[in-house]
C-alpha atoms as one frame of an Amber mdcrd trajectory, in Angstrom:
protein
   0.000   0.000   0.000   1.094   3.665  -0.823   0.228   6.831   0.694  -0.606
   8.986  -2.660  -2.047  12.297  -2.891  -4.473  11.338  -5.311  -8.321  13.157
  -5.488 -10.571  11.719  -3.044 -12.472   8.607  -3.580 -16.362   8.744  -2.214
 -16.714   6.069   0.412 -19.923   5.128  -1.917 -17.421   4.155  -4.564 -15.888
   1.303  -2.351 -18.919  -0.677  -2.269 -19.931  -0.534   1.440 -23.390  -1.212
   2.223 -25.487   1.525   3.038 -26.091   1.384   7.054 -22.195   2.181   6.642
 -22.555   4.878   4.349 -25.338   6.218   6.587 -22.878   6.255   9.430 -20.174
   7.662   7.898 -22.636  10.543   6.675 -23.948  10.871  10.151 -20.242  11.431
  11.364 -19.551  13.966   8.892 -16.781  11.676   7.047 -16.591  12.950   3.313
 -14.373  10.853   1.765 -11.964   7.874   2.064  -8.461   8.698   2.747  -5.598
   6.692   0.658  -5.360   4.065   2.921  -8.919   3.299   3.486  -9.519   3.421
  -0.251  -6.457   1.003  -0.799  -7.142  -1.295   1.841 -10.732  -2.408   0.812
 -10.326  -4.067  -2.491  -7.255  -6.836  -1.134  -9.814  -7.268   2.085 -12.360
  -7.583  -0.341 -10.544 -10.340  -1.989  -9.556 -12.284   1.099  -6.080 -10.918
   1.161  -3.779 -10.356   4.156  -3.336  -6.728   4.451  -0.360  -4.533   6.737
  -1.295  -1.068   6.615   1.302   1.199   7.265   1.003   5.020   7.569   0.760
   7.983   9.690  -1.357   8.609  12.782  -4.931  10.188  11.974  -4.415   8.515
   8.452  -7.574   6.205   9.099  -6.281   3.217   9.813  -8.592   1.979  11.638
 -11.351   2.643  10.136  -9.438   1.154   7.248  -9.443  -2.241   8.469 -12.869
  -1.645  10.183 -15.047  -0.606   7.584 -14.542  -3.953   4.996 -14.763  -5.953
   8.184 -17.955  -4.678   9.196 -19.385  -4.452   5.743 -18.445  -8.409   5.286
 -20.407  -9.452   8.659 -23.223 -11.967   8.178 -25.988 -10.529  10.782 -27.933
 -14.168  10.363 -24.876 -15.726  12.042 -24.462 -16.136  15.605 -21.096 -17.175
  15.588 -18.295 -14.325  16.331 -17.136 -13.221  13.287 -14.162 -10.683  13.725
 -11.915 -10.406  16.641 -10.012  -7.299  17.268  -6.860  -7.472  18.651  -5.192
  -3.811  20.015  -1.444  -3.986  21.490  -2.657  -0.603  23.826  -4.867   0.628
  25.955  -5.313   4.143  23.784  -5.713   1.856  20.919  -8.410  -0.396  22.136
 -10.610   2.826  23.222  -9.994   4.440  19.709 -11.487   1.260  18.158 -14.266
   0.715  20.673 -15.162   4.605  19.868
């Protein structure tokens, strides 16, 4: 993955279902940053994916955001786990 300065790409043009789109809209996000927009097509197609870029990039919403738009809501099995290595980390992604 590359951090490019590229124009925008509309979160509606990474194929996220729309109770995502309607959050993201809610939370005034605009648009995808470069590594949320890069991330989602190899998550997409089951590959392993290291992110790597600067903090208040989006990284987690990166990795987030495909996860949450893959989860099955007629299972009731867990379906991701979240691992965080901190404690500022895990309240970031719990937020």
């Amino acid at each position: 993955m590359t951090d490019t300065d590229s124009a925008p790409t509309a979160f509606d043009s990474l194929g996220l279902p729309h109770f995502l789109l309607n959050s993201l809209t809610e939370l005034g996000y605009e648009a995808a940053t470069p590594i949320q927009a890069e991330t989602r097509p190899a998550m997409l197609s089951g590959q392993d994916v290291v992110g790597i870029a600067q903090t208040g990039t989006g990284k987690t919403a990166a990795f987030a955001l495909p996860s949450l738009a893959s989860l099955d809501f007629d299972a009731v099995v867990p379906q991701i786990l979240v691992l965080c290595p901190t404690r500022e980390l895990s309240m970031q992604v719990a937020d």
